[in-house]
N, C-alpha and C positions, 0 to 999 in steps of 0.2 A: 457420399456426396454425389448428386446430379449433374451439377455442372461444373466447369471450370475456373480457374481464375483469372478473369481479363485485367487485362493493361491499362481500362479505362476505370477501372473498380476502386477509386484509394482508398476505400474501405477495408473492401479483403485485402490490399496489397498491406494494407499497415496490419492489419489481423498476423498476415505470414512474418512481414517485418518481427515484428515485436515477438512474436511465439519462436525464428530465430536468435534472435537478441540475448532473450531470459534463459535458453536453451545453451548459450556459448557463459551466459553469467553463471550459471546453474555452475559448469565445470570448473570455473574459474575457482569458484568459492568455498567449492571441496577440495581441490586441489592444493589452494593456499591455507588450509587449515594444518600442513606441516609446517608451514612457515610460522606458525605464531604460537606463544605461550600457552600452557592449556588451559589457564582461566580466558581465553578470549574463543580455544575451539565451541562452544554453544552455541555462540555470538554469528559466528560463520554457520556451525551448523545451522541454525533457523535460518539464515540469509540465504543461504542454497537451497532451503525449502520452502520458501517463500518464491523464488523464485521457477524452484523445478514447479511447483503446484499454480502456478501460473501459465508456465509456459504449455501444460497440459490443456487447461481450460480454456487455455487459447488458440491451441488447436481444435479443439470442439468448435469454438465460438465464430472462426474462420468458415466451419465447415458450415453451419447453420447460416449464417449470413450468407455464404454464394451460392446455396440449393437454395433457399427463402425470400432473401432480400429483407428479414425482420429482423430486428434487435433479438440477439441471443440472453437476456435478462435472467433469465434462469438459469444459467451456467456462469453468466458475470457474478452475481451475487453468489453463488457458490464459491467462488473462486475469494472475492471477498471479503466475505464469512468466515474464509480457513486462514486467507493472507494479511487484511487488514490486521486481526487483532496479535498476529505475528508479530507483525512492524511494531505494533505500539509497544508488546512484550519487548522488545530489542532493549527500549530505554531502562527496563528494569535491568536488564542481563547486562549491557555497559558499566553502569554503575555497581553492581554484585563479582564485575569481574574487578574492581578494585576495595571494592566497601561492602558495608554488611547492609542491604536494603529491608525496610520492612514489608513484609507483606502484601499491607494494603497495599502500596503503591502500583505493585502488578497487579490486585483486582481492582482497583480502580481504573487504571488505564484499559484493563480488557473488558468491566461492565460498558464503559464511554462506547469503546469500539463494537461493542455488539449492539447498542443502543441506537449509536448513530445508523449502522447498516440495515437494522431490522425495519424501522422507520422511512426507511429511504428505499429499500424493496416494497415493503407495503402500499407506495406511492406508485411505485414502478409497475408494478404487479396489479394495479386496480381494489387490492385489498382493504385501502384508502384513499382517500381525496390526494391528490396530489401536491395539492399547495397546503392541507392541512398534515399529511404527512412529512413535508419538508419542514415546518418548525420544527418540531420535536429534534427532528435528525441534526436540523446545526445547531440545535442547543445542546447536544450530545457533543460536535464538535467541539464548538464552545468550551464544553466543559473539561474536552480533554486538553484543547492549551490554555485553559489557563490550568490544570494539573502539573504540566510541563514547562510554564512560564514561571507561576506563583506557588505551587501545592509542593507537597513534600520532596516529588522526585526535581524539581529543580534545587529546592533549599539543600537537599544530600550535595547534586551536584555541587553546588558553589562551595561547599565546603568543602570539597576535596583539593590534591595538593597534588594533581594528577593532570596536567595539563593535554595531553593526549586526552584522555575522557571529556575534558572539558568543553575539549574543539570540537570532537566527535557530537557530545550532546547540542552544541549551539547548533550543529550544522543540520542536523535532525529536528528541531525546534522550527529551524525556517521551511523544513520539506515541509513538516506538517501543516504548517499555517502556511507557505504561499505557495507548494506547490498541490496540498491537499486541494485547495480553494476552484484548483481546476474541477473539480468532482461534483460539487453544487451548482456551479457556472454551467457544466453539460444538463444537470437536471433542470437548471431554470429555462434555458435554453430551449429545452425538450420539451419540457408543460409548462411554462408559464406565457410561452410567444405566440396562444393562439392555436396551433398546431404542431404536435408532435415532427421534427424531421430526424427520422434514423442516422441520415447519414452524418448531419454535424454530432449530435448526439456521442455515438462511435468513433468520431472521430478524434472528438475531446474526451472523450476518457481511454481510450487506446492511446494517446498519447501522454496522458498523467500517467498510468498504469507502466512504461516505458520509465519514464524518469520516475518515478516514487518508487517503483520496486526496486529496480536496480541502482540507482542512487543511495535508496539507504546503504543497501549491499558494500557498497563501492566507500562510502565514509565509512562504515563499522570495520570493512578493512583496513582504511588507511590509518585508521587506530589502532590497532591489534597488532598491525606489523611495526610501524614506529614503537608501542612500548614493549613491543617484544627484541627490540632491538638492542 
């Protein structure tokens, strides 16, 4: 890193914020895997790895932003890449830690997530048009709630007799759809207004990336520990 991080930067200031946030969630979430039954430690396990492999790429992403002044896109999307399709696996492993899922249901929900990501780098990246990259990518969205709204992994949920899991999936249901939504809002924002501006751009998914990662983390626990109680 060349230079330092000023006070007047709420870019990198929310870059360091958040890279300690997911770094104190990270501990939390290993530590509380004593605390709960062991069909729910996986559940936590991913959760703390979702969040430790965040909070790495987020200290890159800080670093590159205060020596540059450029969007770090190439370590966001990495970061992404390994996290996002994490979070969507979570609703498989909830469900599996009370019922027997099938299959598809995790590949479905992790082709959506690599679908949506890849399509929305390639816009990001220059690799595609930007506005014709962003269709494809929310119809990948798209497709993963309604998976979770209407497709298999909601119809298991509702048939369960597991109130714990149930509250936990509603509660993951509305991340993905109204707190995901922040993620296409920063890209519209970015290329659709004429001119690119880094800094809202990073500012709006620095702060979904805050609540969506650790947020999941934080319901998947408070599930695990009520039915392990």
């Amino acid at each position: 890193m060349t230079n330092n991080l000023s006070a007047s930067d709420p870019v990198g200031i929310s870059f360091w914020l958040i890279s300690m946030a997911l770094v104190a969630a990270t501990a939390f979430f290993f530590i509380e895997r004593d605390r709960v039954a062991g069909k729910w430690k996986t559940s936590l396990t991913v959760s703390g790895l979702v969040t430790l492999i965040a909070a790495v790429h987020y200290f890159y992403m800080r670093d590159v932003w205060v020596a540059t002044g450029t969007s770090p896109t190439e370590f966001r999307y990495i970061d992404w890449l390994l996290t996002v399709p994490l979070l969507m696996i979570e609703f498989y492993l909830i469900l599996s830690a009370v019922t027997k899922v099938p299959a598809g249901v995790f590949w479905r929900l992790l082709i959506g997530s690599v679908a949506m990501l890849g399509f929305g780098y390639a816009g990001e990246a220059g690799l595609m048009d930007a506005k014709m990259a962003f269709i494809p990518s929310m119809a990948a969205w798209f497709y993963i709630i309604w998976e979770i709204f209407k497709g298999e992994a909601s119809q298991i949920n509702a048939s369960l007799a597991n109130a714990n899991v149930q509250k936990a999936y509603k509660t993951m249901t509305l991340l993905v759809t109204v707190g995901w939504s922040i993620y296409p809002l920063g890209y519209f924002f970015g290329y659709f207004m004429g001119s690119q501006d880094p800094v809202l751009l990073n500012v709006i998914y620095n702060v979904a990336d805050f609540w969506n990662k650790i947020a999941f983390g934080v319901v998947i626990w408070a599930a695990a520990v009520a039915d392990s109680e």
